[in-house]
C-alpha positions in Angstrom: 0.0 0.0 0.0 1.6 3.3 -0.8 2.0 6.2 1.3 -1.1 8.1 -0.2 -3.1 5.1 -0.1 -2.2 4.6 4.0 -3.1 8.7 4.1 -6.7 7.9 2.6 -7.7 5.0 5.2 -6.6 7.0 7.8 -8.5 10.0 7.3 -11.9 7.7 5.7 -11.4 5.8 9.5 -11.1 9.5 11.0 -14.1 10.6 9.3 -16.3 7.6 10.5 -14.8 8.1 13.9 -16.2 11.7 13.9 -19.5 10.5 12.3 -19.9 7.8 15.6 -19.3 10.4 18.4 -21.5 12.8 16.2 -24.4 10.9 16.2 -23.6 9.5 20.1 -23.5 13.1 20.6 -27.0 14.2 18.6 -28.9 11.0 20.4 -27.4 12.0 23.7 -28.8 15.4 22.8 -32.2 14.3 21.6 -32.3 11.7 24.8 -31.8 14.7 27.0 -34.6 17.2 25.3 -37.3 14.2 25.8 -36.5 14.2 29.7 -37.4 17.9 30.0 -40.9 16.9 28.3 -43.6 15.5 30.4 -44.7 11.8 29.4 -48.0 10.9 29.0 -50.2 9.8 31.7 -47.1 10.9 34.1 -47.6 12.3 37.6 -48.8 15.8 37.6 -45.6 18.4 39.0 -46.1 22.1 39.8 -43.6 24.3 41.2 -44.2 25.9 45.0 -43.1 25.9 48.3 -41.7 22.9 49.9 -40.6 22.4 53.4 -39.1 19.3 55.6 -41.3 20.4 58.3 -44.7 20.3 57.1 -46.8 17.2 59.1 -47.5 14.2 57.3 -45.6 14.9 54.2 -43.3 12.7 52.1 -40.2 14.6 50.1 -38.2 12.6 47.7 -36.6 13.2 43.8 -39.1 13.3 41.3 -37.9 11.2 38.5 -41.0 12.0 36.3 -40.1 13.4 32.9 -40.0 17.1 32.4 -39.5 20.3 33.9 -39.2 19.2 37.4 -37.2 16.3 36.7 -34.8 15.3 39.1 -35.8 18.2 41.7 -37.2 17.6 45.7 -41.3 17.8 44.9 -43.4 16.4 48.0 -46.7 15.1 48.6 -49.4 14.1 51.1 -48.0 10.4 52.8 -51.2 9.2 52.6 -51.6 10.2 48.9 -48.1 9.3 47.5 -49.1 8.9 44.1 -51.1 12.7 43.8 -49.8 15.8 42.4 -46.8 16.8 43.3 -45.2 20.1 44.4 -41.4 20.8 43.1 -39.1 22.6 44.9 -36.5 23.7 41.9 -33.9 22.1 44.1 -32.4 19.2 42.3 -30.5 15.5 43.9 -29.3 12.6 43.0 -29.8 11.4 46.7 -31.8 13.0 49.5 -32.7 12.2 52.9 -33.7 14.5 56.0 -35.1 14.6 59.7 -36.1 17.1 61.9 -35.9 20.3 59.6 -32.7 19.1 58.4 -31.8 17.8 54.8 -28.7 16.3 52.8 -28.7 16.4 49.4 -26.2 14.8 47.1 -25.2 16.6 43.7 -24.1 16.8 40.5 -21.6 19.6 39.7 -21.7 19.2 36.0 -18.2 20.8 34.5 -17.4 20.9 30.7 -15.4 17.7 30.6 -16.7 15.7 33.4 -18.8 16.0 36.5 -18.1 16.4 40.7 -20.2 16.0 43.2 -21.3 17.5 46.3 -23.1 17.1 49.7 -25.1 20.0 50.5 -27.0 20.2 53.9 -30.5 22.1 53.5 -32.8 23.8 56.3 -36.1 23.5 56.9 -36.5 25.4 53.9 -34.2 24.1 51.7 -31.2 26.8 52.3 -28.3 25.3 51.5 -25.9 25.9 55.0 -22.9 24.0 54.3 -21.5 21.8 51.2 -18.5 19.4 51.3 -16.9 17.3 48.3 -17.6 14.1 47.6 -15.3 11.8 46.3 -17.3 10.1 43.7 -20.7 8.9 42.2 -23.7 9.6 45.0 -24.7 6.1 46.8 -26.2 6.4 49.6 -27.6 9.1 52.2 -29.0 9.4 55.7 -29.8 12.1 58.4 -30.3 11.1 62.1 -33.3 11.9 64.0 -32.7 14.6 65.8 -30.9 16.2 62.3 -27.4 16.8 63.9 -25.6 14.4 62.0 -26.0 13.6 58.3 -23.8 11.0 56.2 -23.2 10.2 52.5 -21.6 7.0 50.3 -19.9 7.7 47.3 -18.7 4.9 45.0 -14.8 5.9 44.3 -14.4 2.9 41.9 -16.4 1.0 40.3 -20.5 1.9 40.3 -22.3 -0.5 41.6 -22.8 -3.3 44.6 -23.7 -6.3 42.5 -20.1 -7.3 42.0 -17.0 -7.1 44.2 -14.9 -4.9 42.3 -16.1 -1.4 43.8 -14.8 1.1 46.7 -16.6 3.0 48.7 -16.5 5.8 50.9 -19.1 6.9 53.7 -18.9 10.0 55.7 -20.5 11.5 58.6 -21.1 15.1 59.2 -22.1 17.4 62.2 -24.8 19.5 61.1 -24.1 22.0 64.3 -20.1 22.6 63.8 -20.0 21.2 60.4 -16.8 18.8 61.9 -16.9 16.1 58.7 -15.4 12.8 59.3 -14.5 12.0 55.7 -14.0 8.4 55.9 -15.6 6.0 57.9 -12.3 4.0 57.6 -10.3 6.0 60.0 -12.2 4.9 62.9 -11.3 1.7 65.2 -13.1 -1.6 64.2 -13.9 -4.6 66.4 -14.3 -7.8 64.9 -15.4 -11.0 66.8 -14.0 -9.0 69.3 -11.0 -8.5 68.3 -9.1 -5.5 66.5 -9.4 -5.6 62.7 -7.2 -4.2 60.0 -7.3 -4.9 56.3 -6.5 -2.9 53.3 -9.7 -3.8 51.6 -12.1 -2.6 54.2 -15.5 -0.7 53.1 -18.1 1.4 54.6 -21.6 2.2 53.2 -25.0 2.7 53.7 -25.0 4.8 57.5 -28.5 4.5 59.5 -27.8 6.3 63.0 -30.0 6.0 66.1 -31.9 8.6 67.8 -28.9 9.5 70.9 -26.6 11.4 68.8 -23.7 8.7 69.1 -24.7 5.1 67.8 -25.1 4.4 63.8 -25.0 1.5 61.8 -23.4 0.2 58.9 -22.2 -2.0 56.7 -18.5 -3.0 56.6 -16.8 -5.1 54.2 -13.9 -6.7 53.4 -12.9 -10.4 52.6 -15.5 -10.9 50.4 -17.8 -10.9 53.1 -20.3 -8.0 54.5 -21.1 -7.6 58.4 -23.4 -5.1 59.8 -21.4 -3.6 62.3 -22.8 -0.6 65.3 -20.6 2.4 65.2 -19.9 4.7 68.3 -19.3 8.4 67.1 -18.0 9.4 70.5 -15.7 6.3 70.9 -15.1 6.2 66.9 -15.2 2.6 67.0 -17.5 0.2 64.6 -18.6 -3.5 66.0 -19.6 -6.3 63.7 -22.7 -7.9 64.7 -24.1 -9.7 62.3 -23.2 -11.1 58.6 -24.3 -10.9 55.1 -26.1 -6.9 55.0 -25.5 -4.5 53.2 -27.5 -0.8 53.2 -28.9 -1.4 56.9 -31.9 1.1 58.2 -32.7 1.1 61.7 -36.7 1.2 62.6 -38.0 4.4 64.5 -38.7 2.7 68.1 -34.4 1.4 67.0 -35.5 -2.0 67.6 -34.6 -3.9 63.9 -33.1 -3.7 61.2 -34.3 -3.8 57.4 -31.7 -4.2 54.9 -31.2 -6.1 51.5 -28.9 -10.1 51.8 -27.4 -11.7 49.2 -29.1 -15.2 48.8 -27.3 -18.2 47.3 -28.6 -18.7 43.6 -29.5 -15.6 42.5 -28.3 -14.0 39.2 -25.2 -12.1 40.2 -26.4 -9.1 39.2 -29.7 -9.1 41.4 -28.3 -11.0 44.0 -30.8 -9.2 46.9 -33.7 -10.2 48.7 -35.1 -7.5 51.4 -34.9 -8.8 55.3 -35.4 -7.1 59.0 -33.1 -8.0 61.4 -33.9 -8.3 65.3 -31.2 -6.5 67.1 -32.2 -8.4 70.6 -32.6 -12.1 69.1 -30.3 -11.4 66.3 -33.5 -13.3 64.6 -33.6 -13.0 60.3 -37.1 -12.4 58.9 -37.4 -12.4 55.2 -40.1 -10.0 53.8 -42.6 -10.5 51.0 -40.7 -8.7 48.0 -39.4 -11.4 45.5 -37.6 -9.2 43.5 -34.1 -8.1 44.1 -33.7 -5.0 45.6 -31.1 -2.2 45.3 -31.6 0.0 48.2 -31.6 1.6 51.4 -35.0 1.0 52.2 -37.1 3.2 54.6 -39.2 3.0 57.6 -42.4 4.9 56.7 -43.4 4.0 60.3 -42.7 1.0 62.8 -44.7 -1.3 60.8 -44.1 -0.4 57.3 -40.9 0.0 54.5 -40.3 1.7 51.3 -38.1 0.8 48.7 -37.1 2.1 45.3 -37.6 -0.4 41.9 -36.3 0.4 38.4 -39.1 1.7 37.0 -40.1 3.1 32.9 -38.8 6.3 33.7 -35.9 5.3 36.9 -37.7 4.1 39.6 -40.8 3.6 41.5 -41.5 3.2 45.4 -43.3 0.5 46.8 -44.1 -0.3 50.7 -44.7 -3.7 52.1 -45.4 -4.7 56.2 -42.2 -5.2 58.1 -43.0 -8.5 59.2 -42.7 -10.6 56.7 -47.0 -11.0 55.9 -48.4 -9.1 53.0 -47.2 -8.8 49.2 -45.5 -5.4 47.9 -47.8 -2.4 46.8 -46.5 0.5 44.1 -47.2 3.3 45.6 -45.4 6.2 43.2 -44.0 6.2 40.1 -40.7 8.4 38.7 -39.9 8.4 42.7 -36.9 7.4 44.9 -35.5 8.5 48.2 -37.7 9.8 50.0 -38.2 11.0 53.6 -41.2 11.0 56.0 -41.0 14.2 57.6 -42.8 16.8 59.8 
């Protein structure tokens, strides 16, 4: 082949090179312009106020498509699935207690994107932001709002395999002291002191005294729960095999997602509640795998999020194990129960 000839393949495999990210580009583009359209038959968003203080009100991120997509809207709790009100503020992840919000964020930059914990008032002011080291996971506030914590993947994006990191980290929402990485504190295993390069922290769920959270720690292929101790900074295995624990208002259980044997590897989940006391497993009704950090709506019920047509959808189901699953909003995930 001669040197013009060499000259001509390259630029024709230049040209359809261009053409590819051109088009990747335009349907990227075209992707993007039908999100800020509302779908058909979708869940009805206006903009207003919203608060984390009103009584019986459920905040969350509206995933409908359209103008409001991807902003904190709220609704009545007991009408879940009725208009919604949307706040202009926009998360990836939210959570909040007591007046007090976190909010995970994009910071999108013009070759790639940060992200960002902001901490919200009652009104949604932002009143502090902190870096986070990765892609959103995870977030959690504790009940009295004084301490909020978020899990970022820093490799890897997802929990079905092993080949991730993460990163969780706790913040006082009174002196703004941020402890960055759950890693730096003490950790007792079987009772003994553990140490291991591979360690991993994610999903915090805290209790209501302003000094005991939970967790999930892992490391040897395995997962533990484990019961941290702000004030000690110390973390405690307790039990194996859970991952993205939440701890029940009266602080009595756990709910959290276990890997059961023979599932596809990537849905490997089945939703459970844990007895702190008895230490006693009770599987719940859902059959599908689930993803999550599910929620306590109250002491008797949970939330989780589904992939849904347009991200995700919530669904509730008793914490005891009786019952079968029930959608109850659609284009929804994370929400709180607050006021």
């Amino acid at each position: 082949m001669t040197v013009r000839n060499r000259i001509l393949v390259l630029l024709a495999a230049l040209l359809a090179l261009a053409g590819v990210a051109t088009a990747s580009v335009l349907h990227a583009s075209a992707r993007a312009d039908r999100r800020d359209r509302t779908q058909a038959g979708g869940p009805k968003v206006t903009s207003g106020a919203v608060t984390l203080t009103r009584p019986g009100r459920m905040v969350f991120r509206n995933m409908a498509w359209g103008p409001h997509r991807d902003e904190l809207s709220t609704v009545p709790a007991s009408d879940p699935s009725g208009p919604r009100t949307a706040s202009g503020v926009k998360c990836l992840r939210f959570y909040a207690a007591s007046g007090t919000g976190v909010c995970l964020q994009a910071v999108h930059g013009a070759v790639s994107d940060t992200y960002r914990a902001v901490i919200l008032d009652a009104r949604l002011k932002v009143t502090a932001h902190y870096d986070v080291p990765g892609i959103p996971s995870r977030a959690r506030v504790s009940p009295t709002g004084h301490f909020a914590a978020w899990t970022a993947f820093v490799g890897g994006d997802s929990y079905a395999g092993t080949n991730f990191s993460t990163r969780a980290a706790i913040v006082d929402t009174r002196t703004g002291k941020l402890i960055p990485t759950l890693e730096s504190f003490r950790i007792l295993k079987d009772g003994h002191a553990y140490r291991a390069a591979d360690v991993n922290f994610w999903g915090v769920t805290f209790a209501s005294d302003d000094r005991t959270f939970y967790a999930t720690l892992a490391t040897k292929g395995k997962t533990y729960l484990v019961r941290g101790d702000l004030k000690a900074r110390t973390v405690t295995t307790l039990h194996t095999n859970v991952e993205c624990p939440s701890l029940s208002p009266d602080g009595t259980r756990i709910a959290y997602k276990k890997r059961v044997p023979g599932l596809s590897k990537d849905a490997p989940w089945r939703l459970y509640v844990l007895n702190l006391r008895t230490m006693r497993e009770t599987p719940l009704a859902e059959t599908r795998s689930v993803d999550d950090q599910a929620v306590w709506k109250d002491t008797h019920t949970v939330v989780y999020a589904l992939p849904g047509d347009y991200g995700a959808d919530l669904y509730e189901m008793p914490a005891d194990g009786t019952g079968e699953p029930r959608r109850i909003s659609t284009s929804a995930v994370s929400p709180a129960y607050v006021g």
